[in-house]
Chimera marker file (.cmm) of the C-alpha trace (Angstrom):
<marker_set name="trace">
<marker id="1" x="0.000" y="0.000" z="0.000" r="1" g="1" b="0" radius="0.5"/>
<marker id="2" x="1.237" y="3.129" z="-1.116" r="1" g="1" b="0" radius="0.5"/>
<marker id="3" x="0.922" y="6.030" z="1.126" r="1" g="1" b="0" radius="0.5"/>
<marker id="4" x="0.170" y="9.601" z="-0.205" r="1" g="1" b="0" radius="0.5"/>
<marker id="5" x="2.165" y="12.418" z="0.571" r="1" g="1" b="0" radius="0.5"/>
<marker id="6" x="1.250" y="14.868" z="3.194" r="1" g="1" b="0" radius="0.5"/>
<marker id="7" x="0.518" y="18.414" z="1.881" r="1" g="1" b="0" radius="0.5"/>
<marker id="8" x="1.278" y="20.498" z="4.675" r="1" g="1" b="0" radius="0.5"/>
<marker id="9" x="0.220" y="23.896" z="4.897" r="1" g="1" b="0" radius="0.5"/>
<marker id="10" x="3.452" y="25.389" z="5.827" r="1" g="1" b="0" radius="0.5"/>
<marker id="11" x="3.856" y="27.451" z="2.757" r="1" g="1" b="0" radius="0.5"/>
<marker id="12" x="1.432" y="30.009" z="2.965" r="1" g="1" b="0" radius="0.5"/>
<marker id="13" x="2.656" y="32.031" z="6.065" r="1" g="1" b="0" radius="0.5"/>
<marker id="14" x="5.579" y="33.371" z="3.382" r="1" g="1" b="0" radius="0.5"/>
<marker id="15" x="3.268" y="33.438" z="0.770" r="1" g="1" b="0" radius="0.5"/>
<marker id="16" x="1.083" y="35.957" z="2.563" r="1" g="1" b="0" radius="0.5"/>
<marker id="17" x="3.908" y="37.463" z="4.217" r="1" g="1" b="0" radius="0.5"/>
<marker id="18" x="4.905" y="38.597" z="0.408" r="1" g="1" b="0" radius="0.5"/>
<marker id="19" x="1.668" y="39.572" z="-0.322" r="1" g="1" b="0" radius="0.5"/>
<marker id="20" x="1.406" y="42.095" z="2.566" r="1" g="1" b="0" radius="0.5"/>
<marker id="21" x="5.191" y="43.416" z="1.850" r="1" g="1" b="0" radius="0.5"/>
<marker id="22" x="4.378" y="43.869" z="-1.683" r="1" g="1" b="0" radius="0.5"/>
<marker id="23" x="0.794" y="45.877" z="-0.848" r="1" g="1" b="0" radius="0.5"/>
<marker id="24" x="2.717" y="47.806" z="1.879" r="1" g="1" b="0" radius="0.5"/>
<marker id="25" x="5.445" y="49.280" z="-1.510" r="1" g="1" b="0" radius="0.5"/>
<marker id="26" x="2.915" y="49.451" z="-3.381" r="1" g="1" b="0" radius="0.5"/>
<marker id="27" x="0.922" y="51.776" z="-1.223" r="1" g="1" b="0" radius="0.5"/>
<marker id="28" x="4.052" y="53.675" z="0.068" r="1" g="1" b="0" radius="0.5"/>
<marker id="29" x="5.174" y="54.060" z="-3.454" r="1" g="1" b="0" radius="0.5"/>
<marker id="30" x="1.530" y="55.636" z="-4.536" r="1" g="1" b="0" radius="0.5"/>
<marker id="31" x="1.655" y="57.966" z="-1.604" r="1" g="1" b="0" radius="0.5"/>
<marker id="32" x="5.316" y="59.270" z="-2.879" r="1" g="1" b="0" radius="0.5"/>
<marker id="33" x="4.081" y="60.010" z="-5.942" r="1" g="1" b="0" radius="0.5"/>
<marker id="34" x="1.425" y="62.420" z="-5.038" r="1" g="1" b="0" radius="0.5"/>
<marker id="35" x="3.876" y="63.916" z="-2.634" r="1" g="1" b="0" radius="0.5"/>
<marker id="36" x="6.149" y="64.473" z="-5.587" r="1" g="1" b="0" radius="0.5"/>
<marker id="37" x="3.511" y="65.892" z="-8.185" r="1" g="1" b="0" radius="0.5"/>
<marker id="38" x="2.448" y="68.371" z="-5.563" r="1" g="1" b="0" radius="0.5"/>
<marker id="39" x="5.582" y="69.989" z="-4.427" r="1" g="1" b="0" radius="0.5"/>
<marker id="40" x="5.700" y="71.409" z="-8.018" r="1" g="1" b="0" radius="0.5"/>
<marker id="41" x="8.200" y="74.440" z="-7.491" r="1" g="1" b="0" radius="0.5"/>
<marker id="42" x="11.390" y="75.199" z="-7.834" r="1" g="1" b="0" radius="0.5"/>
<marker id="43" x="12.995" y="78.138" z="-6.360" r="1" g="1" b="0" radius="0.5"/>
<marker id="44" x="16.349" y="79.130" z="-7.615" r="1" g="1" b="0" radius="0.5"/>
<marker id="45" x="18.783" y="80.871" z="-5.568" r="1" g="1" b="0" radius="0.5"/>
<marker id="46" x="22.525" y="81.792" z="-6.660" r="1" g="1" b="0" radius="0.5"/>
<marker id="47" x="23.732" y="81.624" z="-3.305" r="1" g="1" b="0" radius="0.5"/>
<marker id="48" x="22.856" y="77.878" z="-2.456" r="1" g="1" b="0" radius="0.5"/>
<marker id="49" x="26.123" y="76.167" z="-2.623" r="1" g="1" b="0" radius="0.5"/>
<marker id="50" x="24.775" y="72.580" z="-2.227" r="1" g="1" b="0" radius="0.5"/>
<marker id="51" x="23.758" y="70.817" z="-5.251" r="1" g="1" b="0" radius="0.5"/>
<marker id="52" x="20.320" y="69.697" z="-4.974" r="1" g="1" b="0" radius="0.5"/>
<marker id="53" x="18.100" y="67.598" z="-6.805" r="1" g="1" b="0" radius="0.5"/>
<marker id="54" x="14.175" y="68.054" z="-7.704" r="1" g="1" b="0" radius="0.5"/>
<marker id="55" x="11.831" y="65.386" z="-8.474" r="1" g="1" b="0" radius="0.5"/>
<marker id="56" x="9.061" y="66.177" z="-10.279" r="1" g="1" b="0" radius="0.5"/>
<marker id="57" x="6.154" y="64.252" z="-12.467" r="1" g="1" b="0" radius="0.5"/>
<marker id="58" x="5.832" y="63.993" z="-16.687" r="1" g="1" b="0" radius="0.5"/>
<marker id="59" x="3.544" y="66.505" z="-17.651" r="1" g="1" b="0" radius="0.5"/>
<marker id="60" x="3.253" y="68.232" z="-14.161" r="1" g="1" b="0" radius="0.5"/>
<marker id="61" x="3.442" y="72.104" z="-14.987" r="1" g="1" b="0" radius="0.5"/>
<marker id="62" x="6.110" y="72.788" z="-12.703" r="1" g="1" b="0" radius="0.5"/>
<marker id="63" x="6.644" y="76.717" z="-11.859" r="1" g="1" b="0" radius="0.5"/>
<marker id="64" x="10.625" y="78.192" z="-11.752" r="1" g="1" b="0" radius="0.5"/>
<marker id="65" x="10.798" y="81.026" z="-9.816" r="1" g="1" b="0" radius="0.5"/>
<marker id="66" x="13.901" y="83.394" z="-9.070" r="1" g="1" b="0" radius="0.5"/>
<marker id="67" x="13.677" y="83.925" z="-5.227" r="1" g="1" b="0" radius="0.5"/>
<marker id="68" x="16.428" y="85.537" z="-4.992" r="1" g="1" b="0" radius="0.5"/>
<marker id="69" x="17.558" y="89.633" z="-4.849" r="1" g="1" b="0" radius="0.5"/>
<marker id="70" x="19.448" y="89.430" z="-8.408" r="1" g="1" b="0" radius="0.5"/>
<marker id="71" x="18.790" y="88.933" z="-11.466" r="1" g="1" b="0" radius="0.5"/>
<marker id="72" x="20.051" y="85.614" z="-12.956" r="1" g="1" b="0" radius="0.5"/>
<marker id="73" x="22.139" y="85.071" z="-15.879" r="1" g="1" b="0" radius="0.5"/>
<marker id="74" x="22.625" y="81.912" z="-17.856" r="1" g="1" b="0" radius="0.5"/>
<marker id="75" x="19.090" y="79.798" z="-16.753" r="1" g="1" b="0" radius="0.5"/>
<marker id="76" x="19.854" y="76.475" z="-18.924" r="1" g="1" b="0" radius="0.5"/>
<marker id="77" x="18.456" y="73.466" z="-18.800" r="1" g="1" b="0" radius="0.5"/>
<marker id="78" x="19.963" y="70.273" z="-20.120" r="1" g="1" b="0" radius="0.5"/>
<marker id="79" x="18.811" y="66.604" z="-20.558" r="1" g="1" b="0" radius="0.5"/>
<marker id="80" x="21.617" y="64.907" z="-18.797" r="1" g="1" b="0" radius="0.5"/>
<marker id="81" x="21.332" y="61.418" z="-21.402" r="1" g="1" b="0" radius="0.5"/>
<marker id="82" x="21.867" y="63.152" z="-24.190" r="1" g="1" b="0" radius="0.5"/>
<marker id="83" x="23.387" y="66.724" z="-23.209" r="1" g="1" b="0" radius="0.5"/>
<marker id="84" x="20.533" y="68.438" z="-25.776" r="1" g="1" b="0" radius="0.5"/>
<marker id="85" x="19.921" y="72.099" z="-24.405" r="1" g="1" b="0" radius="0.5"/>
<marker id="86" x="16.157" y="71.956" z="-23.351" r="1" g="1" b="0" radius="0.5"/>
<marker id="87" x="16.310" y="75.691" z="-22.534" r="1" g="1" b="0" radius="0.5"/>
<marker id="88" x="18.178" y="78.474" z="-21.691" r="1" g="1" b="0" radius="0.5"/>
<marker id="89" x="17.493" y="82.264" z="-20.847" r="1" g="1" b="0" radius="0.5"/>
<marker id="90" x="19.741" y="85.097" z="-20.324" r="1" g="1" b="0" radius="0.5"/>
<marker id="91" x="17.981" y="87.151" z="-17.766" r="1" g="1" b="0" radius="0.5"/>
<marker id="92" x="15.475" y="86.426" z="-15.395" r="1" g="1" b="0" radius="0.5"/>
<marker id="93" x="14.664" y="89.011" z="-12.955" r="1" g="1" b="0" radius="0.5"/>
<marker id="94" x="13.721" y="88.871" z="-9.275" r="1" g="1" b="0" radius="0.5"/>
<marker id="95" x="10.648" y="87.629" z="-8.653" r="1" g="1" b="0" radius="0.5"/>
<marker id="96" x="10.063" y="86.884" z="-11.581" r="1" g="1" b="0" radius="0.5"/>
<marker id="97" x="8.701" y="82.914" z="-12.595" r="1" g="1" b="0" radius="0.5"/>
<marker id="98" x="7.478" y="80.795" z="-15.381" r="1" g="1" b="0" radius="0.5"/>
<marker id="99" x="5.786" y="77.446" z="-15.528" r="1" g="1" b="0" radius="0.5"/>
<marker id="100" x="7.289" y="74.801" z="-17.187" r="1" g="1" b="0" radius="0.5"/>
<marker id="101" x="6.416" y="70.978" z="-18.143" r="1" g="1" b="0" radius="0.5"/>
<marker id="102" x="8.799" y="68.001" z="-19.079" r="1" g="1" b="0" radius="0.5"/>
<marker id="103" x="7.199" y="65.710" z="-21.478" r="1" g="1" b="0" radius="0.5"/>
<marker id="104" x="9.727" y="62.947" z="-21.016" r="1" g="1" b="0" radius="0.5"/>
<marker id="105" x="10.840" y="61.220" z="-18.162" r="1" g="1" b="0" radius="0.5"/>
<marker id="106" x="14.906" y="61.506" z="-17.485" r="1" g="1" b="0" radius="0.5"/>
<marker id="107" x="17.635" y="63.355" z="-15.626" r="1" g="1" b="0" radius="0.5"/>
<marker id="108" x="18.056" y="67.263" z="-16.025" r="1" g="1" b="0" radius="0.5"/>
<marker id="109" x="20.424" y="69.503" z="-15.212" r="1" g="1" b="0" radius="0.5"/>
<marker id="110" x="19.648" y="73.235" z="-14.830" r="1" g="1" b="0" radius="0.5"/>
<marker id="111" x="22.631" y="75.633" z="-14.256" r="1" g="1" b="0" radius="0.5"/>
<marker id="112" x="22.389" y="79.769" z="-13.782" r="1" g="1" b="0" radius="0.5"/>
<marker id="113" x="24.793" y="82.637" z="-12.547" r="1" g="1" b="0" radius="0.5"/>
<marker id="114" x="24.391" y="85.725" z="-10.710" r="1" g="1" b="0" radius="0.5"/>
<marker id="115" x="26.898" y="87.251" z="-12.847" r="1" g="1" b="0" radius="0.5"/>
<marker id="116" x="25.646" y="87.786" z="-16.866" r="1" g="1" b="0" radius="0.5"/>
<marker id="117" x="29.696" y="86.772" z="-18.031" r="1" g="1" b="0" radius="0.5"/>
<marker id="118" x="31.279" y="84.588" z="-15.139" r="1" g="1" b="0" radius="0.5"/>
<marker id="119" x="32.337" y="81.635" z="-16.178" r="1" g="1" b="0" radius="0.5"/>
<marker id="120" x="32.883" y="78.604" z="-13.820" r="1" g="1" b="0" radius="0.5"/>
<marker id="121" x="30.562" y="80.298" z="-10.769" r="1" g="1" b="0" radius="0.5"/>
<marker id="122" x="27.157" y="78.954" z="-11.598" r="1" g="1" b="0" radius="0.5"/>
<marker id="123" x="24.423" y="76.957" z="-9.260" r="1" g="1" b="0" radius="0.5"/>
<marker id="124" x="23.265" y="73.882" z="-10.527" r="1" g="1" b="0" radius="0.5"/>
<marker id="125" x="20.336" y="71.400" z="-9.580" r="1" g="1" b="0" radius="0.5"/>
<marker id="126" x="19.455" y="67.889" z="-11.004" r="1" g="1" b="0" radius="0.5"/>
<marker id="127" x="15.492" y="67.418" z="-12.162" r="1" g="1" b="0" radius="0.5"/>
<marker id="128" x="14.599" y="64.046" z="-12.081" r="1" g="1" b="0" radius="0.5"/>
<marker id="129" x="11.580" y="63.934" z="-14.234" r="1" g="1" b="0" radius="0.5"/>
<marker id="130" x="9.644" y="60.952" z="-12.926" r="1" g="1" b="0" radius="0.5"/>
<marker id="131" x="6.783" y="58.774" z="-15.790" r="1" g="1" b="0" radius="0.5"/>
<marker id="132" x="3.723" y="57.209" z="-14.787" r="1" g="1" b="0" radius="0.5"/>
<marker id="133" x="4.415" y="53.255" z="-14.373" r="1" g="1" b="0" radius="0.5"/>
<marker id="134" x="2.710" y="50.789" z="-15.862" r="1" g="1" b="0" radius="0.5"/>
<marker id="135" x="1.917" y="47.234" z="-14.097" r="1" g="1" b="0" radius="0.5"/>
<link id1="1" id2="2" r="1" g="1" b="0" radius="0.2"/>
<link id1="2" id2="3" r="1" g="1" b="0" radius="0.2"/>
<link id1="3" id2="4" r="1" g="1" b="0" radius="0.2"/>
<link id1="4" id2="5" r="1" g="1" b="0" radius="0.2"/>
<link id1="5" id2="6" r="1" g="1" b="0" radius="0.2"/>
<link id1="6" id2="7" r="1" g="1" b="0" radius="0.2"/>
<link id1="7" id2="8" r="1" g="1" b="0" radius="0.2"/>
<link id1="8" id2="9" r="1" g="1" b="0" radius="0.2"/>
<link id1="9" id2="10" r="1" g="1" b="0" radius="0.2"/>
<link id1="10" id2="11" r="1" g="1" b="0" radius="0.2"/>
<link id1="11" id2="12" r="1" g="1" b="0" radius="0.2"/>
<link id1="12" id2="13" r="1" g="1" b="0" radius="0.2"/>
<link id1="13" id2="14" r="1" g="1" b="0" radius="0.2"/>
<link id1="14" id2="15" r="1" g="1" b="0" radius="0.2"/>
<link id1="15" id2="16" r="1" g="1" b="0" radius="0.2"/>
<link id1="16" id2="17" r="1" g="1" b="0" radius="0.2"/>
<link id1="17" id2="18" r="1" g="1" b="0" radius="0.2"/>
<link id1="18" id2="19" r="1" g="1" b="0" radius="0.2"/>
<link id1="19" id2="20" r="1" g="1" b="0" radius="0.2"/>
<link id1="20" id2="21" r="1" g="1" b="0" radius="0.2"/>
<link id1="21" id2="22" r="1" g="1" b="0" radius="0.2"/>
<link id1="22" id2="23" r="1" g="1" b="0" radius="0.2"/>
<link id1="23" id2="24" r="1" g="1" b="0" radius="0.2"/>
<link id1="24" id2="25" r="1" g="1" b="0" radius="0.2"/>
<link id1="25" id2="26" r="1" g="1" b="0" radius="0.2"/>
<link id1="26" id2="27" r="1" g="1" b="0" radius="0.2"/>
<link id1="27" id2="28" r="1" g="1" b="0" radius="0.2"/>
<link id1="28" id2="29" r="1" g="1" b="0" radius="0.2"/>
<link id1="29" id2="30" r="1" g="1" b="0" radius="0.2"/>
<link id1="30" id2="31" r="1" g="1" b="0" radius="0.2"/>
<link id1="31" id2="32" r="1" g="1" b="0" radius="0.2"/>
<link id1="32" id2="33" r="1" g="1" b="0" radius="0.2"/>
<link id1="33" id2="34" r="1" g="1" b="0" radius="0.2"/>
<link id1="34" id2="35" r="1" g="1" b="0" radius="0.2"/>
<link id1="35" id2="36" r="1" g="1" b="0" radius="0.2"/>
<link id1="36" id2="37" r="1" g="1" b="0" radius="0.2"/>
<link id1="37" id2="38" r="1" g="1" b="0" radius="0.2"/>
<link id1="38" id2="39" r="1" g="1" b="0" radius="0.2"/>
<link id1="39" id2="40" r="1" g="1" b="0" radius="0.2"/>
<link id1="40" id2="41" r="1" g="1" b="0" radius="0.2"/>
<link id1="41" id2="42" r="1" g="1" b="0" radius="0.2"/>
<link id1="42" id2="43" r="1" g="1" b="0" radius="0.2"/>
<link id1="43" id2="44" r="1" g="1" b="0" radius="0.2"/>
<link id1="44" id2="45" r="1" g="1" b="0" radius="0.2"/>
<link id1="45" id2="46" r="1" g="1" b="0" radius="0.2"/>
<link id1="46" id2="47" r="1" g="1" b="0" radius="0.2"/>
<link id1="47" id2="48" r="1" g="1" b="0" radius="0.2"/>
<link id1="48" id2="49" r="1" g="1" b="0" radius="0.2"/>
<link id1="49" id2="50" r="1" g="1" b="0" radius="0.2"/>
<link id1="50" id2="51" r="1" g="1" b="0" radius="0.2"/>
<link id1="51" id2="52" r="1" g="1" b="0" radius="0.2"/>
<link id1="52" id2="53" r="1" g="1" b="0" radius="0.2"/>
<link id1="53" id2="54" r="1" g="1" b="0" radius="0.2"/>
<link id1="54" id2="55" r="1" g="1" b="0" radius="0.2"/>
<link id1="55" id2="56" r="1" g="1" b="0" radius="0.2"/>
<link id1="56" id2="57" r="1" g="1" b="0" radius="0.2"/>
<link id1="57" id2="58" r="1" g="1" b="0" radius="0.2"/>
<link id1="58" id2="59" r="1" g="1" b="0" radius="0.2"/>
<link id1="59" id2="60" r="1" g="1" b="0" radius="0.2"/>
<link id1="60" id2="61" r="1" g="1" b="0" radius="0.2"/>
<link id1="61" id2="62" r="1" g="1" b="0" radius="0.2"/>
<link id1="62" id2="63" r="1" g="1" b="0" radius="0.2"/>
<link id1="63" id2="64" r="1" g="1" b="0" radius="0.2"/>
<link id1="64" id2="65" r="1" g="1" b="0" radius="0.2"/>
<link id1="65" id2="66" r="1" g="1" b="0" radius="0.2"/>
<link id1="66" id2="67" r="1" g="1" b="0" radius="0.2"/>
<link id1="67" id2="68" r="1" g="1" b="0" radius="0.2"/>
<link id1="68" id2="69" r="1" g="1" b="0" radius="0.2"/>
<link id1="69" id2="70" r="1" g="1" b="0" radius="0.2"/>
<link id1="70" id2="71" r="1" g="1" b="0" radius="0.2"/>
<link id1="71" id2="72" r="1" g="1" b="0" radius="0.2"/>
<link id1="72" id2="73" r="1" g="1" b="0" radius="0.2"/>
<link id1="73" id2="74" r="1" g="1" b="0" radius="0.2"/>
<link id1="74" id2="75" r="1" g="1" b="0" radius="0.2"/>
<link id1="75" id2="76" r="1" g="1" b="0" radius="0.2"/>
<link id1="76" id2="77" r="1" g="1" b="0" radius="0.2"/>
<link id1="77" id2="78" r="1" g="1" b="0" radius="0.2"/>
<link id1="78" id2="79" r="1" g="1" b="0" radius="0.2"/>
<link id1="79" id2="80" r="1" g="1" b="0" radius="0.2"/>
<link id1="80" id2="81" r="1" g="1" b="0" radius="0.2"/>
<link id1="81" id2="82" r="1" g="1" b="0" radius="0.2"/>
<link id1="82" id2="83" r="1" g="1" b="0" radius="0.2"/>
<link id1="83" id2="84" r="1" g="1" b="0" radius="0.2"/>
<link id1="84" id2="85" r="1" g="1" b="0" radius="0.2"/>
<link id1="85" id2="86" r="1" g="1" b="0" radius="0.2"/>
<link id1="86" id2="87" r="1" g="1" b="0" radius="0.2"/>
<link id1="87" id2="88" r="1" g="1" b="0" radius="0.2"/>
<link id1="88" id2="89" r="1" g="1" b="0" radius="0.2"/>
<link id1="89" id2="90" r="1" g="1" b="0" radius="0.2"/>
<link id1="90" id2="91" r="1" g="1" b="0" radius="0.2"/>
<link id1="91" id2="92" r="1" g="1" b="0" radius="0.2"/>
<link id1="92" id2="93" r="1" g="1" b="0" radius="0.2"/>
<link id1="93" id2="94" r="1" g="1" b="0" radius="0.2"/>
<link id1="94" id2="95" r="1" g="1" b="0" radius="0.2"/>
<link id1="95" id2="96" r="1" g="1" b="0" radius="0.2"/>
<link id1="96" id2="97" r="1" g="1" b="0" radius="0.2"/>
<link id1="97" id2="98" r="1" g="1" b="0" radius="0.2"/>
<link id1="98" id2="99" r="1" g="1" b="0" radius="0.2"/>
<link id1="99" id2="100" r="1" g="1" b="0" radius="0.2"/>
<link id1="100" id2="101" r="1" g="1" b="0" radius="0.2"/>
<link id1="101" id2="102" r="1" g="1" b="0" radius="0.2"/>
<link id1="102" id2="103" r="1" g="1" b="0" radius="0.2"/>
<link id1="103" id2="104" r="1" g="1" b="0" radius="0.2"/>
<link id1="104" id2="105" r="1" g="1" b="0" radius="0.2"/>
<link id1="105" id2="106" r="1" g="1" b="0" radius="0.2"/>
<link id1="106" id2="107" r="1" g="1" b="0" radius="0.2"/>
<link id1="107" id2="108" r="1" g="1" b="0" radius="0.2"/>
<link id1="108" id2="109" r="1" g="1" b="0" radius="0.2"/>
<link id1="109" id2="110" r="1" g="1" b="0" radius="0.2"/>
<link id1="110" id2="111" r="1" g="1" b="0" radius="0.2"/>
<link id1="111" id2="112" r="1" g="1" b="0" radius="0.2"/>
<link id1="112" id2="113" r="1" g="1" b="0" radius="0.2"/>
<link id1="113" id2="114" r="1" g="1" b="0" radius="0.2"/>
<link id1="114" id2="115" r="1" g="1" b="0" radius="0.2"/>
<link id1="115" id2="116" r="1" g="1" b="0" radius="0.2"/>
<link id1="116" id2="117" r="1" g="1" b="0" radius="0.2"/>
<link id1="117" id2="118" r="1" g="1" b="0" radius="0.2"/>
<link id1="118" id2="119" r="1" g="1" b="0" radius="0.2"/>
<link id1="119" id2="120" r="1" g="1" b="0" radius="0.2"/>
<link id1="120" id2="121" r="1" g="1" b="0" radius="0.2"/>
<link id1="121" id2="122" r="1" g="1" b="0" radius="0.2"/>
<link id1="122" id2="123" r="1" g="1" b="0" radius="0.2"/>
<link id1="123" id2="124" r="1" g="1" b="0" radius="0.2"/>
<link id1="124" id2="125" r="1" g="1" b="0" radius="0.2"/>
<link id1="125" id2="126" r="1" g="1" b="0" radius="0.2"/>
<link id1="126" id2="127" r="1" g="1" b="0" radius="0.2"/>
<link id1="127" id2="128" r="1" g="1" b="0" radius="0.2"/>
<link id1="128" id2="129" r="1" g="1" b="0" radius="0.2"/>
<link id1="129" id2="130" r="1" g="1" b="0" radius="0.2"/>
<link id1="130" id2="131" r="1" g="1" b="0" radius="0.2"/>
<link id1="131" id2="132" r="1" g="1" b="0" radius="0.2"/>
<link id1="132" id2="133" r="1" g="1" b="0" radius="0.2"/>
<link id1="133" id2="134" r="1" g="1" b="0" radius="0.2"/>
<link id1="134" id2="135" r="1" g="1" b="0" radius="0.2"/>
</marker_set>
C-alpha cells in the first residue's frame, strides 16, 4: 500500500507574508508620488552652494521662480542622457517665474549665474523627471 504524501500547509505564512510586503510598496510608493507631483516648485537661488536635486512628475506644470535679490544670468536646462539644451534664458529678474512641463521622463540639469559673463561660478540642480508606471 502506497501512502500519499502529506501536503502540509506550511507554505502560505511566506506566501502571505509577500503579499502584505508587496501591498505595503505598493501603497508607500503611490503615496510618494502624489507627494512628488504636488511639491511642483522650484525656487532658484545663486547663493545655495549645495547641489540639490528636484523630483518632479511627466507633464506636471512645474513653476521656476527666481527667489532671490538678483537677477540671474545663464538659466539652462539640459537633458543629462543626451546633453541636448532643453532651454536656456539670459535674464530672469527677481521675482520673476514661469511654468514649465517636461514631457519625457529623465535626468536634467539646470545651471544659472548671478553674474551675466562669469564663467565657472554657476548653481546647478538635477530634475529628475519621474513617468507614470505601468503594471
Amino acid at each position: 500500500m502506497l501512502s500519499k504524501p502529506v501536503i502540509q500547509n506550511k507554505g502560505r505564512k511566506p506566501q502571505s507574508i509577500w503579499l502584505v510586503v508587496f501591498i505595503a510598496v505598493w501603497i508607500v510608493a503611490a503615496f510618494s508620488n502624489n507627494a512628488e507631483s504636488t511639491s511642483n516648485i522650484i525656487s532658484l537661488n545663486p547663493t545655495d552652494v549645495d547641489f540639490k536635486t528636484v523630483r518632479v512628475g511627466t507633464s506636471v506644470d512645474v513653476k521656476i521662480s527666481n527667489d532671490s535679490q538678483v537677477t540671474i544670468h545663464n538659466f539652462t536646462i539640459v537633458k543629462f542622457s543626451t546633453g541636448k539644451k532643453m532651454l536656456s534664458i539670459d535674464g530672469l529678474k527677481p521675482s520673476a517665474s514661469f511654468n514649465l512641463a517636461f514631457d519625457r521622463a529623465g535626468t536634467y540639469v539646470a545651471c544659472y549665474s548671478k553674474e551675466k559673463d562669469v564663467v565657472g561660478q554657476s548653481t546647478c540642480l538635477q530634475i529628475e523627471v519621474t513617468g507614470l508606471r505601468s503594471a
